[in-house]
N, C-alpha and C positions, 0 to 999 in steps of 0.2 A: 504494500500500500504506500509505502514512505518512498519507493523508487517511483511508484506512477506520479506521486505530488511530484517529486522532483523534474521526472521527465516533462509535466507538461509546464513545471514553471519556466524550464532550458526552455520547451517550444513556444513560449510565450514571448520571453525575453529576443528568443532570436527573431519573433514573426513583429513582434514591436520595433526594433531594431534594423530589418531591413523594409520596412515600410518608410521611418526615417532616413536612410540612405536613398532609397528609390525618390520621398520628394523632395531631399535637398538639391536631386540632380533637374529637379522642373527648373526652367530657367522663367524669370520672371514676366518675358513674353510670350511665355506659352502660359504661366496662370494667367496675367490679364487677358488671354485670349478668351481663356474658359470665363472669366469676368464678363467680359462683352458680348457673350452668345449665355449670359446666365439670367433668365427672366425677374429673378430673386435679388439681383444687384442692390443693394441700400434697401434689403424688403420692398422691395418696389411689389405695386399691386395690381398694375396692367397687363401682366401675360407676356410685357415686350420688354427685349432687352436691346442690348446698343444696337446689335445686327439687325432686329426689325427695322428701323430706319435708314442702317448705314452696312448694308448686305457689302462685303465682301469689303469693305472701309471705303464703300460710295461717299464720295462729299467728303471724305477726310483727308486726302492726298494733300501731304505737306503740314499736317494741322499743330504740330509741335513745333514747328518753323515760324507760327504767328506770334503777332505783338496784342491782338486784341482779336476778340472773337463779338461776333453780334447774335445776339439770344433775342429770344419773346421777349424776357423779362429785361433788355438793356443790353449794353454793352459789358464785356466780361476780361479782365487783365490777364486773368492766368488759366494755364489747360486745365489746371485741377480744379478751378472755379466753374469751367464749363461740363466738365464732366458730372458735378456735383448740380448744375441746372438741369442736364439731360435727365440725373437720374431722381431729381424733383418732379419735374414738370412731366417729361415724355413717362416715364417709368412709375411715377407716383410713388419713390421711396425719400429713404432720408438720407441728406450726404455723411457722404463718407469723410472722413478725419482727412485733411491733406496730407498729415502724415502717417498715414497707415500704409501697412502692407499693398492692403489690396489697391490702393491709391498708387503706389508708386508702378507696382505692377501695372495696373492699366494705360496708365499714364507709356511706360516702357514697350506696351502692345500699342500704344499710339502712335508713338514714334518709329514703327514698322512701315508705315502708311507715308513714303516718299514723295515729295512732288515728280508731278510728272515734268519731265524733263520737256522744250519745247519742241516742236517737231520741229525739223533742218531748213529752214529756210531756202526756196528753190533759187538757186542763181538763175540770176534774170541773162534772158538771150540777148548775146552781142549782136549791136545795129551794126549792120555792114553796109557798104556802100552800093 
């Protein structure tokens, strides 16, 4: 009886333990990923999360690259302010702590989302005589 306590506190310890290893290796752009497709975001109670609006980070190319963002509710200074409007207003939760976890993370899955570069400008045809 004293070897089965044993053995299952060993398989406990180890299955606690490499659950720790497995998510210290999520990288903080793959959690905020799961953030942005989580309808739950700040308890939000609309059913919608970031991706309902911004499928595949429609509308957000470049968005960590701003100086000011424009909301319903006004103008917005910082990306964690706008994130914290979305997930008021569109999402119906409550913001998140600018400095939490899941703040920095999303914010990190934001900054995935590159501008697009501009398409190459066509050289213009030389006038010839």
């Amino acid at each position: 009886m004293k070897a089965m306590k044993i053995t299952a506190a060993v398989a406990l310890v180890m299955l606690v333990s490499s659950s720790l290893v497995i998510a210290k290796h999520h990288t903080p752009e793959e959690r905020g990923k799961a953030l942005f497709n989580d309808p739950k975001l700040g308890g939000g109670t609309e059913g919608k999360s970031c991706s309902t609006c911004h499928t595949d980070g429609k509308g957000l190319e470049g968005v960590a690259d701003k100086k000011e963002w424009k909301s319903p509710s006004g103008a917005v200074k910082t990306l964690e302010d706008m994130v914290n409007t979305c997930i008021t207003m569109a999402l119906k939760g409550k913001p998140l702590d600018v400095k939490s976890e899941q703040m920095k993370d999303i914010v990190s899955y934001l900054k995935t989302f590159k501008a697009k570069k501009d398409a190459p400008k066509k050289k213009k045809a030389a006038v010839g005589c």
